[in-house]
Each structure stands twice: as structure tokens, then as C-alpha cells.
N, C-alpha and C positions, 0 to 999 in steps of 0.2 A: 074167599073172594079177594081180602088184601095181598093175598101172597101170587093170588093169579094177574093181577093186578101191577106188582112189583118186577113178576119176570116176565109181563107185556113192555112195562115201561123199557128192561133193561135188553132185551133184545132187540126194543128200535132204538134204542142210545148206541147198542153195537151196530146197526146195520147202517147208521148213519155214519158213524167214525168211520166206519171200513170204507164206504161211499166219498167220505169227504177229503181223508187222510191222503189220497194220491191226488187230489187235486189243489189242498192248499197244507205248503211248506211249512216248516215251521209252529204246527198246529195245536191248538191248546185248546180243552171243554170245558165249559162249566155253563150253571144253570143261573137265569133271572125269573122271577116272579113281572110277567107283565097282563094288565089289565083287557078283557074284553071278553065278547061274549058270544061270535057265529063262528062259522066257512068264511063271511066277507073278512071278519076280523083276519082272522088266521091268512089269508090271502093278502092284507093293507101289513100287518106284523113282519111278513115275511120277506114281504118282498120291498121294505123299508132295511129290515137287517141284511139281507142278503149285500154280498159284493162280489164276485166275480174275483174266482181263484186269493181270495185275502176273506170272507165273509159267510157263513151259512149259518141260516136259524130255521129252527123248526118248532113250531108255537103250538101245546097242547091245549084247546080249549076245555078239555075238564080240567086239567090239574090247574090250567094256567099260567104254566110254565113254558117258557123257551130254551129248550138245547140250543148254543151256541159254540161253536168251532169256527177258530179264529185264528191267524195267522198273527201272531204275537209282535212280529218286525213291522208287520205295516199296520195293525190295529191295534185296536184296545176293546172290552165288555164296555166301557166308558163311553165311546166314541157308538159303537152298534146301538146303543140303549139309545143315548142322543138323538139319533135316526129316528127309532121305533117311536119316542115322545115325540117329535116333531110332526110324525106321521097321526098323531093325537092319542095317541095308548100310554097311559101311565105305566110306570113302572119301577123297580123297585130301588132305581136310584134319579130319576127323572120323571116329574109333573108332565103332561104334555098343556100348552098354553090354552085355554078357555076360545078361544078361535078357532083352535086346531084340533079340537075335543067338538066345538059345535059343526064342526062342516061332516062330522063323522053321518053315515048313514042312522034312521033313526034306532035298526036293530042294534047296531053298535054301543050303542050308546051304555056304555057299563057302568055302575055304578058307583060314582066314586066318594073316596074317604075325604070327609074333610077333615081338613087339616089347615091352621093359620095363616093367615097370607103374610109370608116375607117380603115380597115385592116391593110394599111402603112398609116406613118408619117412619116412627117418630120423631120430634126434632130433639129427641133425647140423641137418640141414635147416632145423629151428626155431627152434635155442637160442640162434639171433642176430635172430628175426624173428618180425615182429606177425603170430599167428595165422588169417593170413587167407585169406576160404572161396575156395575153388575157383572158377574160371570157365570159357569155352568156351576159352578159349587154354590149360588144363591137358589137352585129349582133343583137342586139333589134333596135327596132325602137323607134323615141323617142315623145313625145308630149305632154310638160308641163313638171311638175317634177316630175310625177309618178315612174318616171326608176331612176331616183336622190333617191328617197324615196326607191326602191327596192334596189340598190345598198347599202347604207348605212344601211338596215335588213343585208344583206348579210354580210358587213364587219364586224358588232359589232357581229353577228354567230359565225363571225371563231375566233374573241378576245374571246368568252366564253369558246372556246377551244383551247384558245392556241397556235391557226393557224397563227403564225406570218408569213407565206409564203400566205397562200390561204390570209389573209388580208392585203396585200400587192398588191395583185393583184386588186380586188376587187376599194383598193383606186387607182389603176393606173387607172380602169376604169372608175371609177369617174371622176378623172381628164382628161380624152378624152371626156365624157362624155359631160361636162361644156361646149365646143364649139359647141352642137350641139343642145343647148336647141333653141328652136323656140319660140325666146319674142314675136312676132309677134301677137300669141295663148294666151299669158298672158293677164290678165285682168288688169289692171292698177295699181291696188294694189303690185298684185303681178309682175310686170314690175319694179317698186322700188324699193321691197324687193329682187327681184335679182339682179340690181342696185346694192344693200348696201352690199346684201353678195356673190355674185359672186367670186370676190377675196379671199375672206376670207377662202371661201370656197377650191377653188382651192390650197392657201395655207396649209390649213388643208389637205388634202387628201396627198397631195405632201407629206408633211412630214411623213404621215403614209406609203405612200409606201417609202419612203426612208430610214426607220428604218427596214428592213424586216426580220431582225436577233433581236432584241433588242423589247422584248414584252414589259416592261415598258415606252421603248418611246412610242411603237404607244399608249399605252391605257393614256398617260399620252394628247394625241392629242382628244381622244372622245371626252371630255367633250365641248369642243368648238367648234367642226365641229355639236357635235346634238343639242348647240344653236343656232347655224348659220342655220342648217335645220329648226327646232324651228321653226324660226323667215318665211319661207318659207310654212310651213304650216299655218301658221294662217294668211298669207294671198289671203289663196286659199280654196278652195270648196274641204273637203275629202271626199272618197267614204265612211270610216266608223270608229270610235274614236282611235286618240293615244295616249298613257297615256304616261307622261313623268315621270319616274323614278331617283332615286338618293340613293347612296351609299357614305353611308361617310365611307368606310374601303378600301379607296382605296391605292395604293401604295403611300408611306408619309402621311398619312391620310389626304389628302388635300380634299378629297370628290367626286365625278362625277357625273352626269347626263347621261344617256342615253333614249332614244324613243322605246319605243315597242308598237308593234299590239295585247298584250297581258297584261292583268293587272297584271304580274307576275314577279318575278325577278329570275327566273328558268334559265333566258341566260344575266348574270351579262355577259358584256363584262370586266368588271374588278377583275371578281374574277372567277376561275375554281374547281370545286370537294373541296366543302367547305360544311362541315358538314351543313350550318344554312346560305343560301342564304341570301346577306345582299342587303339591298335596302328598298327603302317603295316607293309608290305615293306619284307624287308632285303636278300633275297636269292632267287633261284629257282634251284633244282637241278635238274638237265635233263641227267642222264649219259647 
């Protein structure tokens, strides 16, 4: 029965590719784990992911699962999941909001995992950090330091442009972030490496939301919070290589590093609308 089961699944994963692949460029698959439980679901899932030549999902209500094919240049699994939670379906990287989970019809209504609510803290939480607003990486879910690794793309983003407010936030999220990681998931390696830079790390973030008027402080904080990441990726399993980068024209010419998913220096967090992108490869990580 599992086996009949497995080449049902994977015949309509190919008929769907073959369906979708001429109509959106650039096309990439992979699966999420999203929550619910009819036909209405699967009809409210859908046509939340869906986008027209950049977007298509298809939502199994036995497995629970959504095939997603996506056009990689103008989306992300990030951004479609986003969608789907808004539309009030949890899922396996996005809560949907308690509003948007109540307006669901009553069949709908699936049953969900609790789990603590990040939304408030403590005034532990703050009494060492610049009050800064919420982003989607506070309603992710979290598992290893995959969302550590998306947050920190996120923040060296908004340093490429200058976004000393959106990068403010970004490192607040970080730093709520940090108490939620799940060592328990780590592999031993990586259990010490977050050990060693744990703090380090929580320091560095801190301090970048703490500067959120003052662009050369925070970018003057990069270059040690993406050793300290650094040091976290290579002692874990990546899904696919990052190149670590480095700019010696940075402010006092003291030099920086930063990590991209691209082998390019086109989002210097240290430099903005500069005729001659400065930076070169230092290194490519490839666990």
C-alpha cells in the first residue's frame, strides 16, 4: 500500500512539473508541510500560493503537504508560505495570526500545535536593546540555524541600502531569535559551535539594533557577527554553497567580510551606489 502510495505521489509531482515548467521560467520545486483539513482548505491554500506565471501549489490534504513550483527570480518558498499563513493556514515556516485562523470556516479549522508565544517579552528581553519592530523571522518557525542564516541575508540587504531602520529590526530579530534555537536538533559539532558563539553572537546583533540611526556603527558590527555565523556554518550540513566575501574600502579602511548566497558583491553591506562594487572572494563553503 506504501509503495502504491509513493508512485501515486510521484506521478502527480511529474505531471505537475511537466504542466507548470512551460509556463513559469526559471522553475524550482520543493515541498512545505502546511496545516488544514478539507476541499475548502485545499481551495483557500491554493489559491493564496498560487501567482500567475511566477507561482503554483498544490496542497495534499492527506499528506498535508504542498508541491510548490516557483520561479526563483521573482519569488521565494518564503514569500508563497507568507501568503498561505496570511490566508490563516499554518505552516512549516509561518504561524497564520489568531484573526486569520478565526475567520477560517468552522470545517477548516485544524488543529493547531501549541507552541509559546514570541509576540511579547519580557522586559528582560529589552532592557539591553533598541526597540525594534517585529519582522517575518519573529512568526517563523524555527529548526537548526537556517532562520539565523535568513535573518542575517536579511540584515546585510538593508546595510546595502542604507536601511539603518529595516536593519535594526532585522538584528532585534535575531536577538529573540537566539532563545529559540532547538540544540537538542544540533549535531554535536554544531552544539559547540553554538556553545562558543552564542553570545558573541547575541552581542553583535544587539549592538546593530542599537545603532539604528548611525549607519557606520552598525556596518562597523558586520564584519564579526558573519565570523561568528562563519564559524556556525561549517559546522553544519548546507542545503547549497556560501561564499564569503571581503571589502577592504570599508569605512576607516579597516576592511570587512560578509556571507552571500551569491558569488557577487552587487549587495556590499558596506558600500551603497558606488560606481566599481568593491569586494572579491575569500572563500566558498560547500559542507
Amino acid at each position: 500500500m506504501k509503495l502504491i502510495l509513493k508512485l501515486t505521489a510521484l506521478l502527480f509531482i511529474t505531471s505537475i512539473l511537466s504542466q507548470c515548467s512551460s509556463n513559469i521560467k526559471n522553475y524550482q520545486t520543493t515541498n512545505a508541510k502546511v496545516s488544514g483539513n478539507c476541499g475548502m482548505c485545499e481551495e483557500r491554500i491554493e489559491k493564496a500560493g498560487n501567482k500567475k506565471n511566477e507561482a503554483k501549489v498544490d496542497w495534499n490534504k492527506q499528506t498535508k503537504i504542498a508541491t510548490i513550483i516557483y520561479n526563483s527570480s521573482r519569488t521565494s518558498k518564503e514569500q508563497i508560505l507568507r501568503r498561505i499563513a496570511d490566508a490563516g493556514h499554518d505552516n512549516e515556516l509561518y504561524n497564520a495570526t489568531d484573526s486569520a485562523y478565526q475567520e477560517l470556516h468552522g470545517c477548516c479549522k485544524f488543529e493547531r500545535e501549541v507552541e509559546h508565544d514570541h509576540s511579547s517579552h519580557s522586559h528582560d528581553d529589552h532592557e539591553d536593546i533598541y526597540m525594534a519592530s517585529s519582522t517575518e523571522v519573529d512568526t517563523m518557525k524555527t529548526d537548526g540555524f537556517e532562520i539565523l542564516y535568513y535573518s542575517y541575508y536579511k540584515l546585510t540587504d538593508e546595510l546595502s541600502i542604507d536601511n539603518t531602520s529595516k536593519a535594526s529590526d532585522y538584528a532585534g530579530s535575531m536577538y529573540r531569535l537566539i532563545k529559540r534555537i532547538n540544540t537538542k536538533k544540533l549535531s554535536s559539532k554544531s552544539q559547540l559551535a553554538w556553545k562558543l558563539r552564542k553570545d558573541l553572537i547575541k552581542e553583535n546583533v544587539m549592538n546593530i539594533a542599537n545603532s539604528a540611526n548611525d549607519l557606520d556603527k552598525q556596518r562597523s558590527y558586520i564584519s564579526q557577527l558573519t565570523l561568528n555565523i562563519l564559524g556556525l556554518m561549517k559546522s553544519s550540513k548546507l542545503k547549497s554553497p556560501i561564499y564569503l566575501l571581503y571589502c577592504p574600502e570599508t569605512a576607516g579602511r579597516k576592511g570587512g567580510s560578509w556571507l552571500s548566497k551569491e558569488n557577487n558583491t552587487n549587495k556590499n553591506p558596506y558600500q551603497n551606489n558606488t560606481p566599481e562594487p568593491c569586494g572579491f572572494l575569500v572563500e566558498t563553503i560547500d559542507n
